[in-house]
C-alpha positions as CSV (number, residue, x, y, z in Angstrom):
1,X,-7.6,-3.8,2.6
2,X,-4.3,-3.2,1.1
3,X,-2.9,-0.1,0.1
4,X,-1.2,-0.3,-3.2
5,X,1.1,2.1,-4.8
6,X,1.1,1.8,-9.2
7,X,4.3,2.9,-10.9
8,X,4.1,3.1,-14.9
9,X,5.1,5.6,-17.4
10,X,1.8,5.2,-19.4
11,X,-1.2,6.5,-18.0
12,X,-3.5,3.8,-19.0
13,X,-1.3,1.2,-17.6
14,X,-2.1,2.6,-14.3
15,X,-5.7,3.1,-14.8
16,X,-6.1,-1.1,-15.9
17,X,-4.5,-2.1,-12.8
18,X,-6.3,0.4,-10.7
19,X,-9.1,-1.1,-12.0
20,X,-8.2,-4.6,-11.8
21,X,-7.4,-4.2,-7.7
22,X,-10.3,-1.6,-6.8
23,X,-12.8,-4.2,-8.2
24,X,-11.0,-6.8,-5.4
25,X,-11.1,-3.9,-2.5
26,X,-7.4,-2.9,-2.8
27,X,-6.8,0.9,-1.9
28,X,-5.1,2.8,-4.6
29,X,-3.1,5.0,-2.0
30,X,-0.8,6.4,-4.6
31,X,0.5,6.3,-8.4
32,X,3.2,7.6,-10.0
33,X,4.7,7.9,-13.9
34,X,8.6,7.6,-13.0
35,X,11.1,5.8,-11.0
36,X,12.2,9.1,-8.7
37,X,8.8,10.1,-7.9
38,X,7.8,6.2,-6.8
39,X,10.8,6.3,-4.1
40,X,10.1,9.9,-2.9
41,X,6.0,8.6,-2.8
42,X,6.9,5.2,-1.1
43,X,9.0,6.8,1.6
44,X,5.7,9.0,2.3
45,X,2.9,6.7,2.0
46,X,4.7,3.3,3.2
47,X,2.0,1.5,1.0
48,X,1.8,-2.4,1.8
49,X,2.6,-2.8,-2.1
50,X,4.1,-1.8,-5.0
51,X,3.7,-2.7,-9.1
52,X,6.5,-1.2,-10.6
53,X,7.4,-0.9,-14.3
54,X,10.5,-2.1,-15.4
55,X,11.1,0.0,-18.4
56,X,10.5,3.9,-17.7
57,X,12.2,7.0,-18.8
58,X,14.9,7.8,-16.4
59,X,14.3,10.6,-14.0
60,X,17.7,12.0,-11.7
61,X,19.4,8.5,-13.0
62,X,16.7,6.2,-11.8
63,X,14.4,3.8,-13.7
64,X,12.4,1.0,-12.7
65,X,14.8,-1.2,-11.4
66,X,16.8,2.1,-10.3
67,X,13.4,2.9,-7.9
68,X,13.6,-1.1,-6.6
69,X,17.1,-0.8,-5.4
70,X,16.7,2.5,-3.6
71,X,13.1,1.5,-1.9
72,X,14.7,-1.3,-0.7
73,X,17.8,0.2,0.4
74,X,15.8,2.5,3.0
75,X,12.7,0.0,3.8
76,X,14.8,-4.1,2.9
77,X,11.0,-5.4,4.1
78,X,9.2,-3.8,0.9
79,X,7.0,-6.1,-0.7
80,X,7.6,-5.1,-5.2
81,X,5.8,-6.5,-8.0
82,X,7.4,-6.0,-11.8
83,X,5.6,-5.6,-14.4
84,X,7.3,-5.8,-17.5
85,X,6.3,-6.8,-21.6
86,X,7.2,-10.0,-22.8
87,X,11.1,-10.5,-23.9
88,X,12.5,-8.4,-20.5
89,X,13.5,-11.4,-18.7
90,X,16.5,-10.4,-18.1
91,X,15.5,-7.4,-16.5
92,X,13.2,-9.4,-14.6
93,X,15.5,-11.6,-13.1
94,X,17.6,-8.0,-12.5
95,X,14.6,-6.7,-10.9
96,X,14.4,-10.1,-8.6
97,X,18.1,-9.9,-7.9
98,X,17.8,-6.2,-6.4
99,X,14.9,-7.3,-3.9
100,X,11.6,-7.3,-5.8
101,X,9.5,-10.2,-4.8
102,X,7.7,-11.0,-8.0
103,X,6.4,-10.3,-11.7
104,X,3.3,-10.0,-14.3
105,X,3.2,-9.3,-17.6
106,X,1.3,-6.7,-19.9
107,X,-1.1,-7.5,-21.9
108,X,-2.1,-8.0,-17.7
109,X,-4.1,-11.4,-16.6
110,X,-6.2,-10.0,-13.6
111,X,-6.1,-13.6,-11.7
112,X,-2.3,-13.3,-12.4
113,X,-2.0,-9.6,-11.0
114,X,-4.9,-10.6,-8.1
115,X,-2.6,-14.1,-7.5
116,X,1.1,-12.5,-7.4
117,X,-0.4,-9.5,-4.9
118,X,-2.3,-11.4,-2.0
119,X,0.8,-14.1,-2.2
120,X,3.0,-11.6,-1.9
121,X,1.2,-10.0,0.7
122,X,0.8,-13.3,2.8
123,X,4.0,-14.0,2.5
């Protein structure tokens, strides 16, 4: 199955969409709680997909949409979900702009999160 990389801030974020994709077979091969330490982990682990939380504390300059723009400046095939709150969608379509492929929203839907992945992944 899939490996999937989780990027959020808040620990329990991470842990309900951990949940949400082990429960489908998806391999949790890494998570991370900032934007610098997502592009240093994706350039490691190469996962097949990433969820990545728009709105994190910056770390060396780079947030959410600062870790979208660098993973796909070094790998332009990367395959990034957002996950943002509702009311960010202008960072969403930011987000979409800089080369993530698509978005779900918190409180999380798992159809939605389960729907957006294997599309993604398909496509």
């Amino acid at each position: 199955m899939a490996k999937v990389m989780i990027v959020d801030d808040a620990l329990f974020m991470r842990k309900m969409l951990s949940d949400i994709l082990k429960k489908e077979g998806f391999e949790i091969c890494a998570e991370a709680e900032n934007g610098k330490d997502a592009v240093d982990k994706y350039q490691q682990l190469k996962p097949d997909v990433v969820t990545m939380d728009i709105v994190m504390p910056k770390v060396n300059d780079i947030d959410g949409i600062g870790a979208v723009k660098e993973i796909i400046k070094n790998d332009p095939g990367a395959k990034i979900i957002m996950v943002s709150a509702m009311g960010q969608h202008s960072l969403v379509v930011e987000a979409i702009q800089a080369g993530a492929k698509d978005f779900i929203t918190k409180p999380f839907q798992p159809s939605r999160v389960l729907e957006a992945i294997n599309r993604i992944l398909k496509g």
